[in-house]
N, C-alpha and C positions, 0 to 999 in steps of 0.2 A: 504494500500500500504506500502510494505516495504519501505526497503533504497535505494535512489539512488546514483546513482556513475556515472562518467564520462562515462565509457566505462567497460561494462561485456566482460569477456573472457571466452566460453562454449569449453570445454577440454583442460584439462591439463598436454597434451603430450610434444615430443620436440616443435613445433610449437607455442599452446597455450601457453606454458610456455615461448616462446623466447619473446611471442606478448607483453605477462604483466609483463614481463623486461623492453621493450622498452618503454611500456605506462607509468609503473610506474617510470622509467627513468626520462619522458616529465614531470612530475609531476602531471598527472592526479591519479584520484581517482577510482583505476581498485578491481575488484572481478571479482574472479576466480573461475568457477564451475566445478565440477569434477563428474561424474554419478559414478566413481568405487574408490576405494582408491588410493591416490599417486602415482606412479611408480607401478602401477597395470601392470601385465602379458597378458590381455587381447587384447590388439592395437597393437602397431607399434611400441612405443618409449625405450618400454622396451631392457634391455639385458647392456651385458657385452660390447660390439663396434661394432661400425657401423664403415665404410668406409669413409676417405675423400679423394680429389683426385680434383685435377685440370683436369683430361684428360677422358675427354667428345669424345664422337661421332657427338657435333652439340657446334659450338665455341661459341654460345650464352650462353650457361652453361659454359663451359669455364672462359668466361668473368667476369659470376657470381661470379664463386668461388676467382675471386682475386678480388670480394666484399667482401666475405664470411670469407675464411681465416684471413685479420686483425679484423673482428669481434670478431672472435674465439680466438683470440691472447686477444686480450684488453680484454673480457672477465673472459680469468684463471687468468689474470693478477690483473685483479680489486677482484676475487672470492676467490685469492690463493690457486685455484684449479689446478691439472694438468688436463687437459681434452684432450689436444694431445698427441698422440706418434707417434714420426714421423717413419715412417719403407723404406722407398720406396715401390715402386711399377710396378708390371712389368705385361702387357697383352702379352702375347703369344700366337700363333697358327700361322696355313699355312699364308700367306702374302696374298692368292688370295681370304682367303676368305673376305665376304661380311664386317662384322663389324671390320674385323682388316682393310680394307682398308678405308670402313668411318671413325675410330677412329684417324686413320694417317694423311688424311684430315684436318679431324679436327682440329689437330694439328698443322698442317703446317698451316692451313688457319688463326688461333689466335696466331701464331708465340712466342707459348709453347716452349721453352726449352726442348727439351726430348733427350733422347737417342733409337736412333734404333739396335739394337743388335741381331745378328747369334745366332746359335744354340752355337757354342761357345764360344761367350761372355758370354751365358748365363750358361754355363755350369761352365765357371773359376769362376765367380762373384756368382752362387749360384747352388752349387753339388747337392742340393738338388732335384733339376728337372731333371727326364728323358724325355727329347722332341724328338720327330721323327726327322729322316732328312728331314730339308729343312725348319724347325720352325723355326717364328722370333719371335722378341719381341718388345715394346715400353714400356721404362723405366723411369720414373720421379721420381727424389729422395723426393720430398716433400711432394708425398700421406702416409697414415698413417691412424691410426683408433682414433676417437673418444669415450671416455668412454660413452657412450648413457646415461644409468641412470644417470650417477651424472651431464650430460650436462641438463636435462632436474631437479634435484633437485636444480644445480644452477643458473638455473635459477630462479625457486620458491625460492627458498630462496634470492635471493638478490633482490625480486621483492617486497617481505616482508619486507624486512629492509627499504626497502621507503615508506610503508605502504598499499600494495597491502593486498586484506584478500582472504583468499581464505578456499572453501567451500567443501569438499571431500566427496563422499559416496552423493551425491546433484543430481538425476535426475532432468533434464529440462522437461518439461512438457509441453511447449507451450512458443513458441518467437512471441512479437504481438507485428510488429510494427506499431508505431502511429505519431500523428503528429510532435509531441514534441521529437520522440524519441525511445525508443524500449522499452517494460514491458517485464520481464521475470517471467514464474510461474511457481515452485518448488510445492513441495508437503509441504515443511514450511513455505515461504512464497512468497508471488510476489514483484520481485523489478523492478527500474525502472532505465535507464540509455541516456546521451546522444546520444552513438554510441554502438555496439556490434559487437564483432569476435567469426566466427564461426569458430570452427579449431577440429571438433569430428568425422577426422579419417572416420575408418570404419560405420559410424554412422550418415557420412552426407548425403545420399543420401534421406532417412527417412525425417530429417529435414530439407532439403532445399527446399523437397518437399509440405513441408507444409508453406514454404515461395513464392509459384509458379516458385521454379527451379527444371524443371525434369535432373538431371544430371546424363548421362550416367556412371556412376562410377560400376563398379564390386567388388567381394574380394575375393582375393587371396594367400588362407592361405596357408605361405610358411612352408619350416622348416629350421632348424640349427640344423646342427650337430657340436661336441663337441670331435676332436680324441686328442691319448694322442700318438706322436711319440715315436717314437724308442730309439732314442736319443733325450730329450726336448732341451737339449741344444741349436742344430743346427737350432732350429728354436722359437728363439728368435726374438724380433724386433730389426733391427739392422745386424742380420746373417740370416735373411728370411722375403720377402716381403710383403707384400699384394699383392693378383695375381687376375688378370681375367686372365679365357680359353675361346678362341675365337672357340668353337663347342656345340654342342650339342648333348643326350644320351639322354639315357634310365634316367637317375639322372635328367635330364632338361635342362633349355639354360642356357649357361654360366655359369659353375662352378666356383666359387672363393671362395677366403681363405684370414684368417687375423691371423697372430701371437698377443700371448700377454705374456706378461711380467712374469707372472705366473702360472705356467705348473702345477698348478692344473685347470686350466681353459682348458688348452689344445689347438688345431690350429682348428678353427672354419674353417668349409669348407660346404659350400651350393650352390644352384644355382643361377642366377637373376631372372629366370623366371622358366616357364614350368610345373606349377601347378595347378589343375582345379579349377573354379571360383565358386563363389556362389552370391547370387541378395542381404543378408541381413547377419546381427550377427548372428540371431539367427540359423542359416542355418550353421555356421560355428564347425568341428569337430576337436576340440585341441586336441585329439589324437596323439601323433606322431605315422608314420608309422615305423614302424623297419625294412620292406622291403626297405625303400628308404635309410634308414643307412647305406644295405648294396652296393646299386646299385653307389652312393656316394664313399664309399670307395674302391668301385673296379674303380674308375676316379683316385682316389690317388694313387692305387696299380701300377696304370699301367703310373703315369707322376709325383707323388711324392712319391714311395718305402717308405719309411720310414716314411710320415706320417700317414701312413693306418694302423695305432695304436687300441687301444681296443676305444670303446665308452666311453667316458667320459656323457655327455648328450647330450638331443635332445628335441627340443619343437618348438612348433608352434609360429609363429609369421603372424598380419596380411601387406599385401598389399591393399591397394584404388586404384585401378585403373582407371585413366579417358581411352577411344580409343586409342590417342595419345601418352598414356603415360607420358603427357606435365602437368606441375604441375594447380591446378584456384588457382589465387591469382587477387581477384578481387571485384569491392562493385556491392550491387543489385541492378539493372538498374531500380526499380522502389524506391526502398528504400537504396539510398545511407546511407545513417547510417549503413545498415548491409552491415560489412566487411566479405568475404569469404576467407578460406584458405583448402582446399582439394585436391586430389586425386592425392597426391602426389608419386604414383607408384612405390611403392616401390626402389625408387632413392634418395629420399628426404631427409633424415638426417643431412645431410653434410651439406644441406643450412638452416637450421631449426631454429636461428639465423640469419640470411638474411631473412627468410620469416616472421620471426616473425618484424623484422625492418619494413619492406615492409607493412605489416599486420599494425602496429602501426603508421608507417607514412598515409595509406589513412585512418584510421579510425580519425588522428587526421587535415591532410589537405587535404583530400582526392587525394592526389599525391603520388610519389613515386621516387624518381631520378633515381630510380633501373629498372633494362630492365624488363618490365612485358608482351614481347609484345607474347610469346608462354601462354601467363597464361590467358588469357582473356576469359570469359564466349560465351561472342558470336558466340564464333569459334565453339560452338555447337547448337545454333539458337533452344535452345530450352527452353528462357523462355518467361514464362504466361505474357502474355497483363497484 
């Protein structure tokens, strides 16, 4: 038997990474396993920005996020990282339809701050958009994009400096838990720990499986696109938003976009959803398509002129999807020692930090002060006796 540790941490993405923050935080004695190298391309957590944003469709999230945010603050702060940038953020589309009217809800129901704005507020405030007549918006100045990579190495790195170890290039091979505990066996060697967090992404449905949770989870390998405007200038963070479109195309559901600081990176413009799923990894084809680069840039052509710029790049990134959409953040109902954190659906980033909290307080009291109540395993009545 190898070494034991307080609490193993199995993937080392945003999540896993936030988890053995907080553990090694607590002063526990956490390792960190990783099946591909570091900030590998192959999951979720990779890339240049992910989205944060206070302005939710369901005020529960909402809530969250003004958990999440002073996380995120104390954080760069402790890391002397920058890891925010703030840009605002603006959903627009017709007012009647379905998700601009839940998002508004939403809003007024968690008594968010926002701005509702016409077609021409949004035209003085940002020339950038051509909107049809009769387009609104909802506006909050304090969404912004996270640097993903570096939110997810600072984690590891300051999780290290309190003496977390962690293991890279390390397939798990089997989690057996026992009385005492949980063993873990690698192909170098088997260790043994108090508690363990499961947080492997695309990869759990395999392993949880083998824990007797059948978890309805899908993947759905999206893409990002990478244009280079017309004028970089004009869309800067700062002089252009981060946007959700409330419709859907031939491109998928919900098109949005994030500016960044660096117009060699360009105005990343993708969709939330609308991409066909597959049951495993190994099933998955990172190819990007170049037909959907173009279908993509004719949504810009026709509501952002000027960012329907040459391609800069494009690649694949995955989604876990539970049914609901609704993130598990939850322990094994038959082996509380294994902590769960999965199928985060493609929303998750933003609170990845918050889950990782969440993750390290029930692995260490098995509680949470934090609203877990959409995250609960049960809500799909599908585990093994």
């Amino acid at each position: 038997m190898g070494q034991h540790f307080d609490v193993i941490v199995i993937g080392v993405g945003g999540v896993g990474s936030a988890a053995a923050y907080y553990l090694s935080k607590a002063g526990k004695k956490v390792l960190l396993l990783e099946q591909f190298e570091l900030n590998h391309q192959k999951g979720s957590s990779y890339g240049f920005s992910r989205v944060i944003r206070y302005t939710y469709d369901n005020p529960v999230y909402v809530d969250l996020m003004r958990d999440a945010y002073p996380l995120w603050f104390a954080l760069q702060e402790e890391a002397g990282e920058s890891l925010y940038v703030k840009t605002g953020g603006l959903d627009f589309g017709f007012p009647d339809t379905d998700t601009f009217q839940q998002m508004k809800a939403s809003l007024d129901a968690s008594g968010l701050d926002y701005e509702h704005l016409d077609k021409a507020d949004i035209a003085q405030r940002y020339p950038q958009f051509a909107l049809e007549d009769g387009m609104e918006g909802l506006f909050h100045a304090d969404t912004g994009l996270l640097r993903a990579s570096r939110c997810v190495l600072t984690h590891i790195r300051l999780a290290q400096e309190r003496g977390a170890t962690v293991m890279d290039q390390t397939p798990v091979r089997a989690v057996m838990p026992v009385q005492s505990g949980v063993e873990v066996r690698t192909d170098r060697e088997t260790f043994s720990c108090d508690r363990i967090v499961l947080t492997v992404g695309s990869w759990a449905k395999s392993l949880l499986a083998d824990q007797g949770i059948n978890l309805p989870l899908k993947i759905m390998p999206c893409q990002l696109g990478f244009y280079q405007p017309g004028t970089p200038a004009d869309f800067e963070p700062g002089k252009f938003p981060v946007f959700f479109a409330h419709m859907n195309g031939p491109y998928g559901e919900m098109p949005y976009g994030i500016p960044h600081e660096d117009p060699s990176i360009g105005l990343k413009i993708t969709t939330f959803y609308g991409w066909d799923t597959v049951e495993k990894p190994s099933q998955v084809d990172y190819t990007p398509s170049q037909d959907w680069t173009e279908r993509i840039r004719d949504f810009a052509k026709q509501y952002i002129p000027d960012a329907a710029g040459p391609l800069i790049s494009t690649r694949r990134c995955l989604y876990t999807l539970t049914p609901d959409k609704q993130f598990v953040v939850d322990q094994h109902p038959n082996h509380p020692q294994v902590v769960i954190g999965a199928g985060f659906s493609g929303h998750g980033f933003k609170f990845t930090t918050l889950m990782g909290k969440m993750l390290a307080d029930l692995a260490i009291d098995g509680y949470t002060p934090h609203d877990t109540s959409l995250f609960k395993l049960a809500r799909f009545q599908l585990v093994a006796a």
